[in-house]
C-alpha positions in Angstrom: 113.1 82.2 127.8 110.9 81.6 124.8 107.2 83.1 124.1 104.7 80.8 125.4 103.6 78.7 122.2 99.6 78.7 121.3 98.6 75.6 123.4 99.9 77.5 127.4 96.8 78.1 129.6 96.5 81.7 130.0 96.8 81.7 133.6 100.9 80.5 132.4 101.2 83.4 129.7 101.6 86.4 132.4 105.0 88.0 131.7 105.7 88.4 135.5 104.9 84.7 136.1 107.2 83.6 133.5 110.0 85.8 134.6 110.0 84.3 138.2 109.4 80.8 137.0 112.4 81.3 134.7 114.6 82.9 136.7 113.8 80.3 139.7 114.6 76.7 137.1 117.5 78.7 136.6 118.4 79.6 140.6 117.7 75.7 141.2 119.6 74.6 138.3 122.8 76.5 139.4 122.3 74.9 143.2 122.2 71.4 141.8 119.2 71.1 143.7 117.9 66.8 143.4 114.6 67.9 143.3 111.6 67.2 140.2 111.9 70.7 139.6 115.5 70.9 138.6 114.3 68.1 135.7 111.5 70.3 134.0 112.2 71.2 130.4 110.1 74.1 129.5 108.6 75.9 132.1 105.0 75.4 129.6 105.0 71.7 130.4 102.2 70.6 132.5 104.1 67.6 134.2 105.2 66.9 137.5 108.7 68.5 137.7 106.8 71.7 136.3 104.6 71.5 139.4 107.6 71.2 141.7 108.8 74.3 139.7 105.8 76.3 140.6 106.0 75.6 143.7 109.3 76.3 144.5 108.5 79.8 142.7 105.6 80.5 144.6 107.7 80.0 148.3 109.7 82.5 146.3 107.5 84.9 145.6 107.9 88.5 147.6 105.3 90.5 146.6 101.8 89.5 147.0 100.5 90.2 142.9 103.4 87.9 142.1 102.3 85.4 144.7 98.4 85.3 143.9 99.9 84.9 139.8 102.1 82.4 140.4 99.5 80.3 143.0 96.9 80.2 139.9 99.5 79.3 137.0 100.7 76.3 140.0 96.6 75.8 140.0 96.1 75.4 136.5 99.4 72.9 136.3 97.7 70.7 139.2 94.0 70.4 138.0 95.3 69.8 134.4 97.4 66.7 136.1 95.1 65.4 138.6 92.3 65.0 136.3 
């Protein structure tokens, strides 16, 4: 997992947010999952498959911190694509 280049919203840059995101693309990838998600490139990317990602992530998501992080990184990635 690389550092979050210059350009990532901030609500993206939280370690613990990019830990779970990672370590989920990687869970889905492994599965062979046909979903968007499996497709997204860099977990940065503010695209569709990177909203399927979130998403996935946030179902995921055990403790509550991690679940209210990862539901505003997901919110950022769908205002910046529906607008």
């Amino acid at each position: 997992m690389r550092p979050p280049n210059d350009g990532t919203p901030p609500k993206l840059r939280a370690r613990v947010v990019r830990e779970h995101v990672h370590t989920t693309l990687i869970r889905i990838r492994s599965m062979r999952l046909a979903r968007d998600a499996a497709r997204c490139r860099d977990i940065d990317e503010m695209t569709w498959a990177a909203l399927d990602l979130y998403t996935i992530a946030l179902d995921l998501c055990e403790e509550r911190i991690h679940r209210d992080l990862v539901a505003q990184a997901r919110g950022t990635i769908l205002t910046h694509l529906t607008r």
